[in-house]
C-alpha positions as a Python dict, from the first residue, in 0.01 Angstrom:
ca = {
    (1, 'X'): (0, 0, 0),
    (2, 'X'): (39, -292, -168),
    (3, 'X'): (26, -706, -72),
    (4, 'X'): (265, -949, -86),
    (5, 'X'): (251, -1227, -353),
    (6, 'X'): (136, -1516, -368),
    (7, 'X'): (-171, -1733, -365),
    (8, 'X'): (-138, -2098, -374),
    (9, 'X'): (-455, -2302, -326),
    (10, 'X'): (-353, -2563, -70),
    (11, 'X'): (-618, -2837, 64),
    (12, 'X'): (-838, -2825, 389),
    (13, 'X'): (-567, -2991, 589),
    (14, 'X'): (-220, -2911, 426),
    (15, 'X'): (-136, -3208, 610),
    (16, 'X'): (-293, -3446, 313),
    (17, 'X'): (-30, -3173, 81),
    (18, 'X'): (312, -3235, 263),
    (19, 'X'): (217, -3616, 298),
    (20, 'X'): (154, -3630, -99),
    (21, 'X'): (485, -3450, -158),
    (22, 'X'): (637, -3643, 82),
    (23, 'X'): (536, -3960, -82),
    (24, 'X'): (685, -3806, -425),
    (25, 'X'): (1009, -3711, -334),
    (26, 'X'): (1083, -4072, -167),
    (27, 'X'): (938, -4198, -488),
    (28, 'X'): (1196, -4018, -693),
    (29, 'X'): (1446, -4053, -479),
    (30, 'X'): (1423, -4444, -472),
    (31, 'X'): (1418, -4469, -828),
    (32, 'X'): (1730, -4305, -860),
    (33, 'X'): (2002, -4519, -1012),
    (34, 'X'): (2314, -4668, -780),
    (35, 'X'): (2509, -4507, -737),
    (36, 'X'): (2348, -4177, -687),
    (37, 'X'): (2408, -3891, -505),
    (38, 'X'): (2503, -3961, -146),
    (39, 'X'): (2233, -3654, -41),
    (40, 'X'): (1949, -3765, -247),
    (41, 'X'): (1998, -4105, -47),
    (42, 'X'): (2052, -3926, 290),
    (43, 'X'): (1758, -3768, 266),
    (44, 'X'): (1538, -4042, 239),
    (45, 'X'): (1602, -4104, 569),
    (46, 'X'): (1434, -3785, 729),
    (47, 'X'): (1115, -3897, 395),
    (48, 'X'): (1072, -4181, 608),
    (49, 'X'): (1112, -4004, 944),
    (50, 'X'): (836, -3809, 872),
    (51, 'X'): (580, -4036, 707),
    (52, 'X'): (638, -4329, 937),
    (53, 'X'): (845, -4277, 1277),
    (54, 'X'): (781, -3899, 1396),
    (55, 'X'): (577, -3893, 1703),
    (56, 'X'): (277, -3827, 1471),
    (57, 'X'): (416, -3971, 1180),
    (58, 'X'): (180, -3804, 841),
    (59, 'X'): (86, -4165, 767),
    (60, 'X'): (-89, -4149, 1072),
    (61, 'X'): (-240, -3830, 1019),
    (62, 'X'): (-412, -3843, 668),
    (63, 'X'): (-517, -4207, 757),
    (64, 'X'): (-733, -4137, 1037),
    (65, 'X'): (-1034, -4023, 828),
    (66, 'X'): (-971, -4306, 557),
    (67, 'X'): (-883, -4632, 722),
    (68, 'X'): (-690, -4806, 489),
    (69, 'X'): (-499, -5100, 536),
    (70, 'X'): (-131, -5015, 470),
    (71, 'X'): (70, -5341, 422),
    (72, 'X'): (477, -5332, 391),
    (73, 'X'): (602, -5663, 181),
    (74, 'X'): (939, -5750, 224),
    (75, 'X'): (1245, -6025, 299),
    (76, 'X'): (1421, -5980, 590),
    (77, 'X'): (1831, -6017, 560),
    (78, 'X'): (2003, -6335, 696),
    (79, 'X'): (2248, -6324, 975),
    (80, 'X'): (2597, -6385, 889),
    (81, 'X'): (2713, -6724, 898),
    (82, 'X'): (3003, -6811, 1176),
    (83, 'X'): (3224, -6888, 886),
    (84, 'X'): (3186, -6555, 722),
    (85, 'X'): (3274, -6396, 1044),
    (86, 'X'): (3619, -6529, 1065),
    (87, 'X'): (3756, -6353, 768),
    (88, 'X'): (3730, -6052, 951),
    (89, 'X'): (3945, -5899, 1147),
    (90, 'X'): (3913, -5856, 1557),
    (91, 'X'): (3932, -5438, 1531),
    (92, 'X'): (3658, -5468, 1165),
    (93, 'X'): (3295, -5472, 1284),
    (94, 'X'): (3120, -5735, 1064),
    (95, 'X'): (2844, -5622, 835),
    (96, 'X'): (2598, -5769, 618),
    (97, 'X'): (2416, -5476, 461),
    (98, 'X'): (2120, -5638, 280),
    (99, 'X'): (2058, -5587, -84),
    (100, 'X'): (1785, -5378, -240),
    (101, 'X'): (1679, -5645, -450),
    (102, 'X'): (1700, -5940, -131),
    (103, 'X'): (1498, -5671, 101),
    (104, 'X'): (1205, -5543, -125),
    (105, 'X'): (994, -5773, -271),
    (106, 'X'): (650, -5699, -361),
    (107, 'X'): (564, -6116, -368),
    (108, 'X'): (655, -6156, -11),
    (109, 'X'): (385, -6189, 282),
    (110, 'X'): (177, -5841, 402),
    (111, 'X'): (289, -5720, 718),
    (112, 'X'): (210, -5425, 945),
    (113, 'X'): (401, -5104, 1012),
    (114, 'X'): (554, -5264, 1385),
    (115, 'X'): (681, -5542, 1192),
    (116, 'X'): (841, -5327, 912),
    (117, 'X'): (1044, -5127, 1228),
    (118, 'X'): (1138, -5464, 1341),
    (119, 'X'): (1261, -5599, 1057),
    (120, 'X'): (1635, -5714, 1027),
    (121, 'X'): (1832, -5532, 717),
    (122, 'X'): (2176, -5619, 848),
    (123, 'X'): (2392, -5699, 1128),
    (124, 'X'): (2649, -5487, 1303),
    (125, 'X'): (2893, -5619, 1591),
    (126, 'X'): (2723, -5969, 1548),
    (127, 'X'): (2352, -5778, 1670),
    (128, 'X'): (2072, -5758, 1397),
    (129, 'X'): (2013, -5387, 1298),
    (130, 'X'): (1620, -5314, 1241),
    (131, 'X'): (1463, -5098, 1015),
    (132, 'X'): (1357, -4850, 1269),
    (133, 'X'): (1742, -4848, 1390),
    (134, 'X'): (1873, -4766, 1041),
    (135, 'X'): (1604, -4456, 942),
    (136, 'X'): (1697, -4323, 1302),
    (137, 'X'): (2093, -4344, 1259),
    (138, 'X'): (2108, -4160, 908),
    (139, 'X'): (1822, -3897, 1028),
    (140, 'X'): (1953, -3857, 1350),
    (141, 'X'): (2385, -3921, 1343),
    (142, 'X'): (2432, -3889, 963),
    (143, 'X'): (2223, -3546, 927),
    (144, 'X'): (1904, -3646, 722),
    (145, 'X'): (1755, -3464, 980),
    (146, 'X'): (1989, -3385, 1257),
    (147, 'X'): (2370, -3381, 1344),
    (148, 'X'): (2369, -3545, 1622),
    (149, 'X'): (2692, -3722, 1801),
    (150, 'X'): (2609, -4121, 1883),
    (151, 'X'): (2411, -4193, 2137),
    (152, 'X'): (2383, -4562, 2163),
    (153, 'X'): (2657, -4817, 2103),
    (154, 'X'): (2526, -4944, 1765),
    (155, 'X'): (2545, -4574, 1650),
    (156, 'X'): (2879, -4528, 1765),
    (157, 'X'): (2984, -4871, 1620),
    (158, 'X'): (2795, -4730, 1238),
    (159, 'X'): (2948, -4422, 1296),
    (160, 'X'): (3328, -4531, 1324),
    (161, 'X'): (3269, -4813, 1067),
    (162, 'X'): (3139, -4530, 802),
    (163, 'X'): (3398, -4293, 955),
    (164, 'X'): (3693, -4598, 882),
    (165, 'X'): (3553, -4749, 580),
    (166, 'X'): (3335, -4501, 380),
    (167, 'X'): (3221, -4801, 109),
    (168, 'X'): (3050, -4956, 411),
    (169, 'X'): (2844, -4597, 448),
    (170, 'X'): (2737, -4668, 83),
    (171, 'X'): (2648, -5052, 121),
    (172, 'X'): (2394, -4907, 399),
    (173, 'X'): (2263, -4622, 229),
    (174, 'X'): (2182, -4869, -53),
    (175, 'X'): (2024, -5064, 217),
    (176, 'X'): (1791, -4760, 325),
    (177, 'X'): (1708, -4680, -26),
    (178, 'X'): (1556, -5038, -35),
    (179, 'X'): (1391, -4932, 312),
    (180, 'X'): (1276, -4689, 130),
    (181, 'X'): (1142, -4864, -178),
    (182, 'X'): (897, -5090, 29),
    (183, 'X'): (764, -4801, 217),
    (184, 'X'): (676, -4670, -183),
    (185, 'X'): (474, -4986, -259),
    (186, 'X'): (287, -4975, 93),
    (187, 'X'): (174, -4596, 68),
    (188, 'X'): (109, -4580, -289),
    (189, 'X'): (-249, -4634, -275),
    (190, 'X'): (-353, -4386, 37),
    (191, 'X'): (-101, -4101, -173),
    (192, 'X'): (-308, -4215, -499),
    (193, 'X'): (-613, -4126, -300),
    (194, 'X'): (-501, -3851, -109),
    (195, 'X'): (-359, -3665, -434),
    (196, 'X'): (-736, -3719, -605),
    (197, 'X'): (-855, -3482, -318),
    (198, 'X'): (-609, -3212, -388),
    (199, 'X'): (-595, -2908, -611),
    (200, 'X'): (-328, -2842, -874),
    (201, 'X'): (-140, -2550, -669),
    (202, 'X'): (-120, -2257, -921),
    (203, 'X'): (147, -1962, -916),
    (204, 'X'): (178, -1603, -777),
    (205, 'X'): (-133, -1406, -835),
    (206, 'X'): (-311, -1125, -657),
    (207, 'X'): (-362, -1150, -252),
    (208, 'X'): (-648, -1048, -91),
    (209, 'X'): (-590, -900, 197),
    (210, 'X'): (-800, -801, 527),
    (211, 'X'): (-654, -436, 649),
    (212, 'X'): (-777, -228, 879),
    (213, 'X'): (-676, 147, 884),
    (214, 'X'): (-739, 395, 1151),
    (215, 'X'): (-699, 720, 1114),
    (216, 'X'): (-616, 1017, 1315),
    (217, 'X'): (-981, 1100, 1384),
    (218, 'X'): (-1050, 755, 1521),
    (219, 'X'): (-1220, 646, 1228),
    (220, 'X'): (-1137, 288, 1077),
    (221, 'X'): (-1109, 189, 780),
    (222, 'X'): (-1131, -162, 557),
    (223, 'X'): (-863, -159, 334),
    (224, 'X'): (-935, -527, 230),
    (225, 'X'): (-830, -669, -174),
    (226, 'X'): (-538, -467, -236),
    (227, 'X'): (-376, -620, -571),
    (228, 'X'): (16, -643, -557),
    (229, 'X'): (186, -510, -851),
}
């Protein structure tokens, strides 16, 4: 008999692991030069779907036992101005997608987590569009996450725009990459700590392994630390 590879030392909640890889791979995939590849920014939307916006988002998980303060600094896009909106056409949904460098800016004013969802990044059918509204379209319509048809009329309006003009579906993703970029600077001190906590994983090596054998006298036997070749 022999075991399966492969022990990897993971911490006391691998909840503190995922959030720390988490918190790397939006890191990377932020710092990724535009343009990029339209999957690496896709999937920053279902980075910040779990961190920040899942029912029990992992921000919220690894910070219950540490307490800090977690502070998002950014500038929120301007509406349009009524002049702008009159060089479009009637059937063209106006957009103002804002720009990475407009939306994160590590000088502006501290604010909390509800403000970050509420925050306006752009404007679609003369309506702001929030933060919280932009992560959940690309995770949820797009397929950072999900594939899921439209379910609300600002989806369906994002949807046929991207659908119609696919250099509008770019102008947004930029816009969620800057989404992205703020969330960075606000968890980068709770990863810092949370990564201090956590052992380097190391590769496959021999598995212990609890076994119990009976055999056909009714006797049992412990056939524990079997070493896999």
């Amino acid at each position: 008999m022999s075991a399966h590879p492969s022990e990897v030392i993971l911490p006391r909640d691998i909840s503190d692991w995922v959030f720390v890889e988490s918190f790397r791979d939006l890191e990377r995939r932020c710092s990724l030069g535009l343009p990029s590849s339209r999957y690496e920014l896709l999937g920053i939307s279902a980075l910040l779907r779990r961190l920040l916006v899942d029912k029990q988002p992992l921000l919220h998980t690894v910070n219950a036992s540490r307490h800090r303060k977690i502070e998002f600094r950014f500038r929120e896009a301007e509406m349009m101005q009524a002049m702008d909106r009159a060089d479009f056409d009637t059937w063209m949904v106006p957009l103002y997608a804002a720009s990475g460098d407009a939306f994160s800016d590590p000088s502006a004013p501290a604010r909390p987590l509800a403000a970050f969802f509420r925050a306006t990044v752009g404007e679609v059918a003369r309506e702001p569009v929030a933060v919280l509204d932009l992560v959940k379209y690309f995770a949820h319509v797009e397929g950072g996450v999900h594939r899921f048809p439209p379910t609300t009329e600002f989806e369906t309006l994002m949807a046929g725009m991207v659908t119609a003009i696919p250099a509008t579906g770019w102008a947004w993703l930029s816009t969620l990459r800057a989404v992205g970029a703020v969330t960075v600077e606000a968890l980068r001190a709770l990863a810092t700590e949370v990564a201090a906590t956590i052992p380097p994983e190391q590769g496959p090596v021999s598995l212990s392994v609890m076994c119990i054998s009976t055999d056909p006298d009714g006797f049992t036997h412990d056939l524990s630390r079997y070493r896999s070749t």
